[in-house]
Backbone as CSV, one residue per row, in Angstrom:
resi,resn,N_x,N_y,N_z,CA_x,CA_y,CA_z,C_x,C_y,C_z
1,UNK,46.008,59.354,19.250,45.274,58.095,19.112,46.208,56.918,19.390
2,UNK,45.680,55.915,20.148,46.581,54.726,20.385,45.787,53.594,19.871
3,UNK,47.091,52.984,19.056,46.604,51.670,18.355,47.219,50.250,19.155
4,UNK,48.525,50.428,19.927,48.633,49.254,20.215,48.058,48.509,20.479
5,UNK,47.021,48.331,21.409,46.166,47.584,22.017,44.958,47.317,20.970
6,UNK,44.935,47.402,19.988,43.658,47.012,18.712,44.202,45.575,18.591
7,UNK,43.433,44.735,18.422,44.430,43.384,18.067,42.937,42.500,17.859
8,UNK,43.394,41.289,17.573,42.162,40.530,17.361,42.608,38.823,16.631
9,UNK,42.183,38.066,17.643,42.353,36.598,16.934,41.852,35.894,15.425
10,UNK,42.671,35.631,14.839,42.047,34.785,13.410,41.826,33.538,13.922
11,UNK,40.278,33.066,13.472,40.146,31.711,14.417,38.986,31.445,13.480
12,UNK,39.149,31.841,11.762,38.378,30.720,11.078,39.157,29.927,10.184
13,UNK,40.038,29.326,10.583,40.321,27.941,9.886,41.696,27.991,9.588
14,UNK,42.285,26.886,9.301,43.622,26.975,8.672,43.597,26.656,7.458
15,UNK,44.684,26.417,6.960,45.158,26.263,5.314,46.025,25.247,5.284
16,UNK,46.002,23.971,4.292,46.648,22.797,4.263,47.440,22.772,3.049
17,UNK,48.435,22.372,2.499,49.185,22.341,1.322,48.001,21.522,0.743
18,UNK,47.292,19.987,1.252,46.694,19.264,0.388,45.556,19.826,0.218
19,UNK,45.151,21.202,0.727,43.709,21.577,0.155,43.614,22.590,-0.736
20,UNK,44.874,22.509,-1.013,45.153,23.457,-2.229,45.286,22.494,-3.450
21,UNK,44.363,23.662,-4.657,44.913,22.485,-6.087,45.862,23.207,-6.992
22,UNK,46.628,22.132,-7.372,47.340,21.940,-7.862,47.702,23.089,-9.267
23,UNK,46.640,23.645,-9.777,46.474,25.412,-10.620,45.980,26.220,-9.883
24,UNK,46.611,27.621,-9.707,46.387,28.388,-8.858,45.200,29.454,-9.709
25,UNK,44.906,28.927,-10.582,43.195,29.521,-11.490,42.242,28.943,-10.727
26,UNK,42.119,27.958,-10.737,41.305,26.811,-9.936,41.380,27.035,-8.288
27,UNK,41.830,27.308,-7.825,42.520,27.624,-6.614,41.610,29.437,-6.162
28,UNK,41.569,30.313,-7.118,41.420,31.328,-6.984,39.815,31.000,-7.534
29,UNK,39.628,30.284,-8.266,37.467,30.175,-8.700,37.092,29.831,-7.088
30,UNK,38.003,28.821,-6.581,37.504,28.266,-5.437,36.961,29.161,-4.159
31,UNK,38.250,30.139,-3.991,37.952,31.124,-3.299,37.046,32.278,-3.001
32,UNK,37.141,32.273,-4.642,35.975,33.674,-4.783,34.564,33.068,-5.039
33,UNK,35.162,31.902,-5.213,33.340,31.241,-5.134,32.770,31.195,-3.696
34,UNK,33.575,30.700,-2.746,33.262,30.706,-1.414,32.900,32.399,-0.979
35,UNK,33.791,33.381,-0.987,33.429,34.474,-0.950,32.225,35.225,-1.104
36,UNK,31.687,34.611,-2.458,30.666,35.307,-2.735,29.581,34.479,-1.800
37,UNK,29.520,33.135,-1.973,28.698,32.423,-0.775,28.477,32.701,0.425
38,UNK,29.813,33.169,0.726,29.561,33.547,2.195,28.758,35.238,2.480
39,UNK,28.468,36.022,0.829,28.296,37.140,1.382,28.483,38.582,1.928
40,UNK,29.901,38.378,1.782,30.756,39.604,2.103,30.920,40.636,1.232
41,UNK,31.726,41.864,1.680,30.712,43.119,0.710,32.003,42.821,-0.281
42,UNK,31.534,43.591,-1.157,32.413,43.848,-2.737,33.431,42.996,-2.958
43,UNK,33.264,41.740,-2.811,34.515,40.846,-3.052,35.621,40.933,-4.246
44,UNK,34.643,41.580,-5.135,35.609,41.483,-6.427,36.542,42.857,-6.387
45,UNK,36.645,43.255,-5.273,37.097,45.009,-5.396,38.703,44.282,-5.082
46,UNK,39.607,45.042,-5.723,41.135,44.559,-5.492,41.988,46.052,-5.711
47,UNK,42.985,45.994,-4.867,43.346,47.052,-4.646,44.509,46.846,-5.932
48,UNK,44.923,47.880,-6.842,45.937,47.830,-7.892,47.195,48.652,-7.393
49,UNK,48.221,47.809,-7.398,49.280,48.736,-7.206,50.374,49.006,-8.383
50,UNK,50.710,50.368,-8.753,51.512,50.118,-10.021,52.873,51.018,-9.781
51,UNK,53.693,51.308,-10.313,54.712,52.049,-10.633,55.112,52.770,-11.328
52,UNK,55.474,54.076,-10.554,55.874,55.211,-12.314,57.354,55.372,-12.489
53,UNK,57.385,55.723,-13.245,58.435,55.805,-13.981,59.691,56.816,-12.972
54,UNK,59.403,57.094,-11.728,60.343,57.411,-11.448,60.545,56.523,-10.008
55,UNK,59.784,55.444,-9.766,59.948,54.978,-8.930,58.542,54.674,-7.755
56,UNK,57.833,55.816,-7.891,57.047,56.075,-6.947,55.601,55.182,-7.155
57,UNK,55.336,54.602,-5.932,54.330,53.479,-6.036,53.000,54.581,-5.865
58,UNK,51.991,53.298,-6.305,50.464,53.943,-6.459,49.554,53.091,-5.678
59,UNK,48.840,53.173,-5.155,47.385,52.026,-5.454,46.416,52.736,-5.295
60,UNK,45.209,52.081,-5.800,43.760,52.205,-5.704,42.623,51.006,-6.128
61,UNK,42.222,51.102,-5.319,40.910,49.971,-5.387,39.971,50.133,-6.927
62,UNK,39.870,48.645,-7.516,39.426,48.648,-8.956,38.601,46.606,-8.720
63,UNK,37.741,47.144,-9.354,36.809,45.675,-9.668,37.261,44.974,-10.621
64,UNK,37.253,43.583,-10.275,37.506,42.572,-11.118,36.153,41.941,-11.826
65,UNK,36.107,42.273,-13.135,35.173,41.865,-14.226,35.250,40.829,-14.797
66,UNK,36.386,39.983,-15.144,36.384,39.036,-15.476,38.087,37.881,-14.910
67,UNK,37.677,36.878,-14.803,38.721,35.961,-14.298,38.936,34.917,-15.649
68,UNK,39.378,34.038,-15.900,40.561,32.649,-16.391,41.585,32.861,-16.319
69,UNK,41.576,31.278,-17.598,43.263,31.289,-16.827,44.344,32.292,-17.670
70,UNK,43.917,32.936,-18.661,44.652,33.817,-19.718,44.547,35.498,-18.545
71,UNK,43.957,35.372,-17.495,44.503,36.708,-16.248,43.194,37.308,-16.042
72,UNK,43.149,37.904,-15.181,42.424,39.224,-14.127,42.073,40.595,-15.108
73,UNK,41.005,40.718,-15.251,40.531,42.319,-16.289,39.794,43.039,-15.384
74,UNK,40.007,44.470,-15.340,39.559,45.604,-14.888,40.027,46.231,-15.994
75,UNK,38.843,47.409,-15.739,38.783,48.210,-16.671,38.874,49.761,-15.887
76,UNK,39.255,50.955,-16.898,40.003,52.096,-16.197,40.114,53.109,-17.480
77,UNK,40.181,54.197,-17.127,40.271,55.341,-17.869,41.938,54.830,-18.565
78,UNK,42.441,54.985,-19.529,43.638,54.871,-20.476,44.711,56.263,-20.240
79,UNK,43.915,56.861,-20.001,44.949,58.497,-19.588,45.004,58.397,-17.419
80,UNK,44.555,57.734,-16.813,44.840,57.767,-15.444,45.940,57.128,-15.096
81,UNK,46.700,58.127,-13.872,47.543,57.490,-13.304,47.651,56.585,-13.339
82,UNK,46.962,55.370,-13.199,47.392,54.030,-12.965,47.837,53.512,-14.527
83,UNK,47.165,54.169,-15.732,47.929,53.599,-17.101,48.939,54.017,-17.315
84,UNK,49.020,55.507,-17.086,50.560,55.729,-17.137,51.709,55.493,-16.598
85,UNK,51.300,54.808,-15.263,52.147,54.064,-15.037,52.495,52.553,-15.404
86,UNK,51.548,52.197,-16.113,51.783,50.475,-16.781,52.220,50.814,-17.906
87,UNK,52.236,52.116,-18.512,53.307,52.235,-19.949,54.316,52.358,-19.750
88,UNK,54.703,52.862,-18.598,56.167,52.780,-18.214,56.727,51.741,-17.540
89,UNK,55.804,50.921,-16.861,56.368,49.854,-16.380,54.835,48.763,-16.328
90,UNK,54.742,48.206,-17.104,53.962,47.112,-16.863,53.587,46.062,-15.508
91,UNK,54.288,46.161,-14.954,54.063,44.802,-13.401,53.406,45.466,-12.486
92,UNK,52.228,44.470,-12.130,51.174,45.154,-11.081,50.809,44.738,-10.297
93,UNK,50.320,44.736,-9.461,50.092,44.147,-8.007,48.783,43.999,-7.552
94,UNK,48.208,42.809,-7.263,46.924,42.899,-6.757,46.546,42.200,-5.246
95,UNK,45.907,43.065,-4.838,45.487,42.198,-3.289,43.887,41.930,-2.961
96,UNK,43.299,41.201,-2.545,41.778,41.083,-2.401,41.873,40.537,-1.171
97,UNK,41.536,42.063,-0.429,41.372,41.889,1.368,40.148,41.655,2.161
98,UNK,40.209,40.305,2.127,38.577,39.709,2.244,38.962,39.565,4.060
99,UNK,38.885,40.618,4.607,38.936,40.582,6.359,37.928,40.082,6.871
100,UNK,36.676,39.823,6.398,35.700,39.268,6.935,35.342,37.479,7.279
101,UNK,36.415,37.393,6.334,36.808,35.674,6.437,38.213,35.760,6.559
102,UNK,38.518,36.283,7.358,40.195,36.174,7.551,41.368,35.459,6.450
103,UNK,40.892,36.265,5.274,41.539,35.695,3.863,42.364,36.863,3.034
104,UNK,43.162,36.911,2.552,43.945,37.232,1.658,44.102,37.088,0.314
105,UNK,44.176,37.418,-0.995,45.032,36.995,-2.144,45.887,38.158,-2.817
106,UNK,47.168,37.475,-2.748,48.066,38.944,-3.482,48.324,38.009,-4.795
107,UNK,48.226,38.546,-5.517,48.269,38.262,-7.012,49.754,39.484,-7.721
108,UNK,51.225,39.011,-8.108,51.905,39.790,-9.084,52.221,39.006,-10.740
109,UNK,52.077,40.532,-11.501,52.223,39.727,-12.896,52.120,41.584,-14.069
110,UNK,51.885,41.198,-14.824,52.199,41.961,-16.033,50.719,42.225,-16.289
111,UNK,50.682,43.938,-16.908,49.046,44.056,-17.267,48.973,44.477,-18.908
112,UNK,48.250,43.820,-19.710,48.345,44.716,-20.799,46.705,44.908,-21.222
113,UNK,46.715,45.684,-22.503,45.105,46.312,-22.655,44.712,45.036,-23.405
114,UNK,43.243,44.950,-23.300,42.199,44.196,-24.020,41.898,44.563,-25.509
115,UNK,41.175,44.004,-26.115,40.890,44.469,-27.385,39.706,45.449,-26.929
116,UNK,39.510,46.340,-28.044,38.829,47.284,-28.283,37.195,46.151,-27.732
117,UNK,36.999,45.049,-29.124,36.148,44.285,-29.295,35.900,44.089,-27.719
118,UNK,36.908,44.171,-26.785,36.591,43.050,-25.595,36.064,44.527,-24.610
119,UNK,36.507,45.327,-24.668,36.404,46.795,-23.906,34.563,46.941,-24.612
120,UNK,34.245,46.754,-25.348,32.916,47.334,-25.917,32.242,46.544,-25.265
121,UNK,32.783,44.915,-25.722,31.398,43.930,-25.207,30.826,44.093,-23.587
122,UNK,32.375,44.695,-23.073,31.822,44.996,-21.502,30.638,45.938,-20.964
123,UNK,31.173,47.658,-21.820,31.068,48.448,-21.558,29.420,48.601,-21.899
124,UNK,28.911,48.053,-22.623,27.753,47.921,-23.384,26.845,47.517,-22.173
125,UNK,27.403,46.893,-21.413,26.414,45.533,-19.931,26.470,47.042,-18.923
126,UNK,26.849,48.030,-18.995,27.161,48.984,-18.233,25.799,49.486,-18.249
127,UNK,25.218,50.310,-17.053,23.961,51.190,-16.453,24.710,52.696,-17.942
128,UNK,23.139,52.858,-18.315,24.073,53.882,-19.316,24.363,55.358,-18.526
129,UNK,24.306,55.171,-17.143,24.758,56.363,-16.884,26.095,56.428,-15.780
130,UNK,26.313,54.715,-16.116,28.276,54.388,-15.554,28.611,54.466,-17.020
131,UNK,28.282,54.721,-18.091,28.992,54.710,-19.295,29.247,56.082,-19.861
132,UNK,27.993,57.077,-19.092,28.190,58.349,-19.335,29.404,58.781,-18.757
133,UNK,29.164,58.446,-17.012,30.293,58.363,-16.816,32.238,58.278,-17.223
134,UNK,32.164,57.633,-17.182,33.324,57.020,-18.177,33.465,57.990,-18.821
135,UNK,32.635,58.749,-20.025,32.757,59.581,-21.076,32.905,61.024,-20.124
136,UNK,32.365,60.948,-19.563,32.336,62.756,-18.694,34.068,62.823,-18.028
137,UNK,33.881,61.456,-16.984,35.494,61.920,-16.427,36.881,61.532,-17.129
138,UNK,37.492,63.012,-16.826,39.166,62.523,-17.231,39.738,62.430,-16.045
139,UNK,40.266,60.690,-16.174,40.424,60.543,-14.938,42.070,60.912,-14.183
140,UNK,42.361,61.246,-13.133,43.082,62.035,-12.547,43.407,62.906,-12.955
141,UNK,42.846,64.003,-13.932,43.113,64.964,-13.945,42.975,66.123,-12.756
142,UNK,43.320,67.322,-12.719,43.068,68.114,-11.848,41.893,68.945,-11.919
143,UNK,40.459,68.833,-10.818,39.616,69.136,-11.250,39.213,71.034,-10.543
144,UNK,38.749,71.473,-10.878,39.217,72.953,-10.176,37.783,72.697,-9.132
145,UNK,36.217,71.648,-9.978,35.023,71.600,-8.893,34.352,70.385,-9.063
146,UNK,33.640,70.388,-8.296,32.873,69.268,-8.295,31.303,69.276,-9.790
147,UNK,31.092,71.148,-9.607,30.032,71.385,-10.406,30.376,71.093,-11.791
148,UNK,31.801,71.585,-12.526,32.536,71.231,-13.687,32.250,70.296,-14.116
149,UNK,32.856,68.690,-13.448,32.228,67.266,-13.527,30.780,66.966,-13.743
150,UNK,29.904,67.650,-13.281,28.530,67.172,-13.056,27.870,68.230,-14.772
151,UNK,28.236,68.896,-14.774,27.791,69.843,-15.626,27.996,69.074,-17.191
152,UNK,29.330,68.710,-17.518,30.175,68.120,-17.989,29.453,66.575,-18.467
153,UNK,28.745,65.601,-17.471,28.466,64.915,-17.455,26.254,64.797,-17.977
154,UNK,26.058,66.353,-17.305,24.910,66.739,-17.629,24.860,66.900,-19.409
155,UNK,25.262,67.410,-19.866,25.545,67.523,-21.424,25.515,66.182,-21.863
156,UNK,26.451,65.401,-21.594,26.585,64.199,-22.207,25.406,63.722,-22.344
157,UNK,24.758,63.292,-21.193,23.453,62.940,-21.121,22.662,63.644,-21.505
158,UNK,22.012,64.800,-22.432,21.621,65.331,-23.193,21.932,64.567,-24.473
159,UNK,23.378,64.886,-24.896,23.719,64.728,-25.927,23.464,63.285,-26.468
160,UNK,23.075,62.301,-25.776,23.407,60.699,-25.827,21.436,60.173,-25.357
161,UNK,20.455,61.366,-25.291,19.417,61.177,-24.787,18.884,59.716,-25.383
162,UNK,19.057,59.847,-26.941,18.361,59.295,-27.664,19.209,58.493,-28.138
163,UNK,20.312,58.075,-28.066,21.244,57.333,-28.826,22.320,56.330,-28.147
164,UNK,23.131,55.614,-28.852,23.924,54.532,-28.001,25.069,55.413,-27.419
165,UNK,25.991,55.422,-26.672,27.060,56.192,-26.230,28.421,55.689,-26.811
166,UNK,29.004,55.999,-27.258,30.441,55.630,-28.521,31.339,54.926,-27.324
167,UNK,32.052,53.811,-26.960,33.435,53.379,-26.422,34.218,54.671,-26.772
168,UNK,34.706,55.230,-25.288,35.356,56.716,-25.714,36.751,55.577,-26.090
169,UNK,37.292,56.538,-26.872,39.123,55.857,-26.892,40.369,56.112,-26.137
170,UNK,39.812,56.482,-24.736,40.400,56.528,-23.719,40.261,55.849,-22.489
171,UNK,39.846,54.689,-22.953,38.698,54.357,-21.838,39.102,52.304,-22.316
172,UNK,39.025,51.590,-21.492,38.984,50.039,-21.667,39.743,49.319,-20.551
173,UNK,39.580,47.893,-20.862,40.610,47.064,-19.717,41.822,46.867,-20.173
174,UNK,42.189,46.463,-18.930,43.669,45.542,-19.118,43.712,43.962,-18.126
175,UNK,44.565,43.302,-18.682,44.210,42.209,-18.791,45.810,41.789,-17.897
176,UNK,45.286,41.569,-16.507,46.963,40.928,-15.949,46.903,39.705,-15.745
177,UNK,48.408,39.147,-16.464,48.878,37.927,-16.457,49.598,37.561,-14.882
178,UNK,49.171,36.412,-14.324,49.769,36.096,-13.405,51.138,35.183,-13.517
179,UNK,52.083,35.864,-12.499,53.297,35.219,-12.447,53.464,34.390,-11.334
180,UNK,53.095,35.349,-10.115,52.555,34.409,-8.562,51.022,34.792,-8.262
181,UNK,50.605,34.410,-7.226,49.551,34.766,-6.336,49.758,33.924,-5.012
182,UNK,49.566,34.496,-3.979,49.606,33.734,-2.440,48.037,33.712,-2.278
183,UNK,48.374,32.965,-1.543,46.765,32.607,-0.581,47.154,32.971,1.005
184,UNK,46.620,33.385,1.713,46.799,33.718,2.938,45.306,33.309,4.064
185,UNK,45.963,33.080,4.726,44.557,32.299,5.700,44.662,32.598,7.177
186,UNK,44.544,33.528,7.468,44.585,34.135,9.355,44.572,33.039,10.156
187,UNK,45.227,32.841,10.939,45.806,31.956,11.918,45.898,32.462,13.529
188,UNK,45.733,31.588,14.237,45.490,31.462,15.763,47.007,32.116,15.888
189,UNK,47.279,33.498,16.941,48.400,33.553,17.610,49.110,34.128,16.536
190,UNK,48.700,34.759,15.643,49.282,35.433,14.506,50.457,34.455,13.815
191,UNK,50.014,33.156,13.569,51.002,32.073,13.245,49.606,31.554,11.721
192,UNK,49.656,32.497,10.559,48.977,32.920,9.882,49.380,31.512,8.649
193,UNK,49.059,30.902,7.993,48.879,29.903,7.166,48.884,30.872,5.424
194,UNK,50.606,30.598,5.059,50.385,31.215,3.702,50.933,30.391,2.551
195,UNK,50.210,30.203,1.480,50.960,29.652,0.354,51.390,30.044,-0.763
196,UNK,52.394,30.133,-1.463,52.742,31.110,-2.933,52.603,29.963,-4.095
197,UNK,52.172,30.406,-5.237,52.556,29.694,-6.149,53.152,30.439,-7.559
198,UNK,53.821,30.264,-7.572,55.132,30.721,-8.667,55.496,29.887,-9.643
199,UNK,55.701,30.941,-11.330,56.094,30.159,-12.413,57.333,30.096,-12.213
200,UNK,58.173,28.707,-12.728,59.496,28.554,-12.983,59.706,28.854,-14.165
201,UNK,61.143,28.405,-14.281,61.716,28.597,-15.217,60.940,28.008,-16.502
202,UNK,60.518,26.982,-16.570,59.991,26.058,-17.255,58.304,26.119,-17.189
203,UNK,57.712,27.507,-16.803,55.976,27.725,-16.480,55.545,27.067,-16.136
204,UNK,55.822,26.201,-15.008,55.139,25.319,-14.503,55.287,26.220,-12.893
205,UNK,53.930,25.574,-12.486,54.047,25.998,-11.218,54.463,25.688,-9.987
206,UNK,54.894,26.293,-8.981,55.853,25.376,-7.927,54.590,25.982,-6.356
207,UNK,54.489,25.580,-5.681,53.620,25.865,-4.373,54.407,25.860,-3.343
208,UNK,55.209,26.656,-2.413,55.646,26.985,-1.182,54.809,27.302,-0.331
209,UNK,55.350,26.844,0.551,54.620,27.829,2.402,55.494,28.919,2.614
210,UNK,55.050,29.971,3.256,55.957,31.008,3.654,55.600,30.993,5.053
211,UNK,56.628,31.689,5.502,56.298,31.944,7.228,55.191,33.052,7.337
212,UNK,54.519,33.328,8.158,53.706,34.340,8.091,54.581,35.299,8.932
């Protein structure tokens, strides 16, 4: 298969230091507000990247449920790869690859869990059979079938016919604090329009251009 020749112009818009504000919370409502305006599929889907303990990187695509300015929550099985690797190393990585508007956001910072209280109030707004869910799979474990899972999940839903389904205790969000996030904006001639904003020393925030 040959890729060289795949290529393709970014030619919706540039990015100005002055059209950026001044909190990069505000900055990020702005975006994903436009996003969703414009329509594009699963905007809130962000790819998580984490680290284990011996070095070796991860990612996988996870929805963003809730935004301010106290950080980014997704929620995730507590025993999956991706937690065990934030017990060993907390700092995580997020990207929201909005290619359809030639946009970017990488978001790095620290993730920690939600309250129980805050994991329920979610989980509750859940279809009760993404909650069965949840309760049926252990997530990355090694599964020997597909029928195991379904079978597994068939019970539950028996078992839960008539009743509310318990917050398993393996199961809730985490809540990442931002340290940076860039904005990225596709550019004519691959001369791509990017901005970082980073805490100092003093938590205040500083706004650079980077080269693309």
């Amino acid at each position: 298969m040959e890729f060289e020749s795949l290529r393709r112009e970014y030619l919706q818009g540039g990015l100005k230091r002055e059209d950026l504000a001044d909190d990069p919370h505000e900055q990020f409502s702005l975006w994903m507000q436009q996003a969703l305006e414009m329509g594009i599929g699963d905007p809130t889907a962000m790819t998580a990247a984490t680290v284990s303990k011996t070095g070796q990187p991860s990612q996988r695509i996870v929805l963003l449920k809730h935004f301010s300015e106290d950080g980014l929550v997704f929620y995730t099985n507590y025993n999956s790869r991706k937690a065990r690797d934030l017990i060993a190393n907390p700092h995580i990585s997020l990207h929201f690859p909005w290619h359809a508007i030639d946009r970017q956001i990488k978001i790095g910072g620290t993730a920690e869990k939600v309250s129980v209280a805050e994991s329920l109030k979610y989980i509750i707004t859940r279809p009760k059979e993404s909650q069965l869910a949840a309760l049926a799979s252990r997530q990355s474990e090694v599964l020997s079938s597909r029928a195991l899972l379904l079978n597994q999940y068939e019970s539950l839903k028996q078992k839960f016919a008539k009743s509310e389904i318990p917050l398993p205790d393996f199961w809730g969000g985490y809540r990442v604090k931002m340290r940076e996030i860039e904005f990225w904006q596709g550019g004519k001639n691959r001369l791509h329009d990017r901005f970082r904003y980073s805490l100092n020393e003093t938590d205040e925030w500083v706004i650079e251009r980077l080269a693309p």
